[in-house]
Structures are given as C-alpha cells and as structure tokens.
ZASENU-398035 format. One record per residue (C-alpha): chain; x, z, y; residue number from 0. Coordinates in steps of 0.001 Angstrom, whole numbers, plus 524288, in hexadecimal, padded with zeros to 5 digits. Example, Ala and Ser with C-alpha at 12.3 -4.5 7.8 and 13.67 -1.06 7.14 Angstrom:
NODE mol  east    up north seq
NODE   A 8300C 81E78 7EE6C   0
NODE   A 83566 81BE4 7FBDC   1
This chain:
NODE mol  east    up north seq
NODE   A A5B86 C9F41 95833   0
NODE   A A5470 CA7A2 962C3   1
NODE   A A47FB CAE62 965E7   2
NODE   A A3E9A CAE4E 9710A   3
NODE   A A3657 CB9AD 97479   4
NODE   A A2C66 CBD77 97D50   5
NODE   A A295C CC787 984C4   6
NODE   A A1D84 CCD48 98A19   7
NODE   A A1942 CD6C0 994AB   8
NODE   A A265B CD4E5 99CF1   9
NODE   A A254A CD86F 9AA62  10
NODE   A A27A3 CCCD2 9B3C9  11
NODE   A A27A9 CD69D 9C147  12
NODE   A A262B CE37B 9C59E  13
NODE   A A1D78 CDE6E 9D1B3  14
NODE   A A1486 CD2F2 9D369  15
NODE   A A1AEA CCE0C 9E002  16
NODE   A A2912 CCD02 9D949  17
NODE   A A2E2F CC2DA 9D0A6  18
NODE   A A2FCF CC369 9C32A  19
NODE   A A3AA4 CC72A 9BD03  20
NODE   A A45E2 CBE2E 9BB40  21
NODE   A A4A48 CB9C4 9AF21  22
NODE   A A57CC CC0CF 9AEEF  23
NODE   A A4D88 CCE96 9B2E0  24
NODE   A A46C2 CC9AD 9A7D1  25
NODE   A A5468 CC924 99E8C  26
NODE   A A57E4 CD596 9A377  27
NODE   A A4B99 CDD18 9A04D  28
NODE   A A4BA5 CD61A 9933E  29
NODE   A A5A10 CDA38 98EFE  30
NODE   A A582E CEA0E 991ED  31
NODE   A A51FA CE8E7 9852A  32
NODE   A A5B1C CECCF 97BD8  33
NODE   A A54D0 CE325 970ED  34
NODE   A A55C7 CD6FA 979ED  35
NODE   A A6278 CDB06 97FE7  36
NODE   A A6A18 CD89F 97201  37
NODE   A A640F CCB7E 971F7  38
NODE   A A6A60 CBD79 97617  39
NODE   A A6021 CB8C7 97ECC  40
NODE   A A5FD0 CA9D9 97D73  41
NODE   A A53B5 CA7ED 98758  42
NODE   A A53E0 CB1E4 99368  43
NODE   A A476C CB7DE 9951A  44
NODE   A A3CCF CB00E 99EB5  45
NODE   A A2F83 CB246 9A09E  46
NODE   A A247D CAA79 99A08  47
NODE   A A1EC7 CA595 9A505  48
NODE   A A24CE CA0C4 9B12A  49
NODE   A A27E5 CABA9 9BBE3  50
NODE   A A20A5 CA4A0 9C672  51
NODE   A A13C0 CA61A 9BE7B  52
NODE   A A1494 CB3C4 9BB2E  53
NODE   A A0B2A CBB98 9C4E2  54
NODE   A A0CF4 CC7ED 9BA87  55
NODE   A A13B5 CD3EC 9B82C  56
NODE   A A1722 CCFC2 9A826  57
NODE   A A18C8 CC527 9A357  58
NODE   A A2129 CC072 995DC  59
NODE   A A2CE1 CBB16 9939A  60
NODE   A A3460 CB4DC 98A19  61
NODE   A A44C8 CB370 984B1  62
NODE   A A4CA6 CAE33 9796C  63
NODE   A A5684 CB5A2 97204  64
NODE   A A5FCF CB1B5 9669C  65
NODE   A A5876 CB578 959E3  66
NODE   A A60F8 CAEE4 94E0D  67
NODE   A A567A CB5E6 9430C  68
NODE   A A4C69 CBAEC 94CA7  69
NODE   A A4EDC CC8F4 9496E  70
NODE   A A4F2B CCA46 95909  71
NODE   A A422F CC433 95B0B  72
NODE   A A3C25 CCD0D 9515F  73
NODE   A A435F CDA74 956C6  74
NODE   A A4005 CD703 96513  75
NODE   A A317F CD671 96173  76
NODE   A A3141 CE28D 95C36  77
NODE   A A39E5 CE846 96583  78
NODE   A A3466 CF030 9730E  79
NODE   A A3947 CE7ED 97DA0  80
NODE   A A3637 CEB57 98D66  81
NODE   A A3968 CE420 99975  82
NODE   A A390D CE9A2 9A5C4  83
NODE   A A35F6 CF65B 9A138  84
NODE   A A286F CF278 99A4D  85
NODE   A A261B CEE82 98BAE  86
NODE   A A2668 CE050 9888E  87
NODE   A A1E37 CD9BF 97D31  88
NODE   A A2904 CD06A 972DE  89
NODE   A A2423 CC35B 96CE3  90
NODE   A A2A3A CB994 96723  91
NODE   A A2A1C CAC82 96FB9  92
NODE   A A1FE4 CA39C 969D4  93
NODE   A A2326 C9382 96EC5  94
C-alpha cells in the first residue's frame, strides 16, 4: 500500500527565461526534508502539469510513497515541508 501527495506552491525556476526544474532537481529538493527523506518513495516527484506548459514561477507537484497504515500520509500533512527554500502547501492526491 502507498500514498500520493501533493504539493503546492513549489517553485518551477528562479528566472522566466530558464527551464524548469528537472525531475531529479525536483527529488533532490524534496528529500532535504527530513520527513520525506525517511520515506520509500514509490513515485518520484513530477509536476502536475507538463513542463512545456508551465509559463510560471510555481507550480504543484505530486509523488507516491509506501504508506502500509497511512500514518505517513497523515504526519506529512501536518508536517512543515519547503522546497527550494520556500514553504510548500501538503494535500492528499485526490484521483
């Protein structure tokens, strides 16, 4: 069993005229958070939308993580997380 999350608010470049970050800059932002970095990440993070239609400086993204009894789920959205050196907003991945 596993849970997806979202997150909200995550920078996607420090400049209009460069490209977004890359999903393994995306990973790496995401893991300096000590409550993610315990976790088995089943799905690595990716952005929402695809990077060739993002014209902004934030955007969400989304990744999977094992979760046998969802305790994880329910820490991480109570937990502070930041990527990139700015808050970012946890919610649990709605289908």
């Amino acid at each position: 069993p596993w849970s997806k999350i979202i997150l909200s608010g995550v920078f996607a470049r420090t400049h209009r005229d460069e490209p977004v970050y890359t999903g393994e800059t995306l990973r790496e932002a995401l893991l300096r958070n000590p409550a993610i970095s315990r976790l088995n990440i089943t799905q690595n993070p990716r952005w929402v939308r695809p990077s060739e239609f993002i014209d902004g400086f934030k955007l969400s993204i989304s990744f999977a993580f094992e979760d046998p009894d969802r305790s994880n789920l329910k820490s991480l959205l109570k937990t502070n997380l930041f990527m990139f050196g700015a808050p970012v907003r946890a919610k649990r991945w709605v289908e």
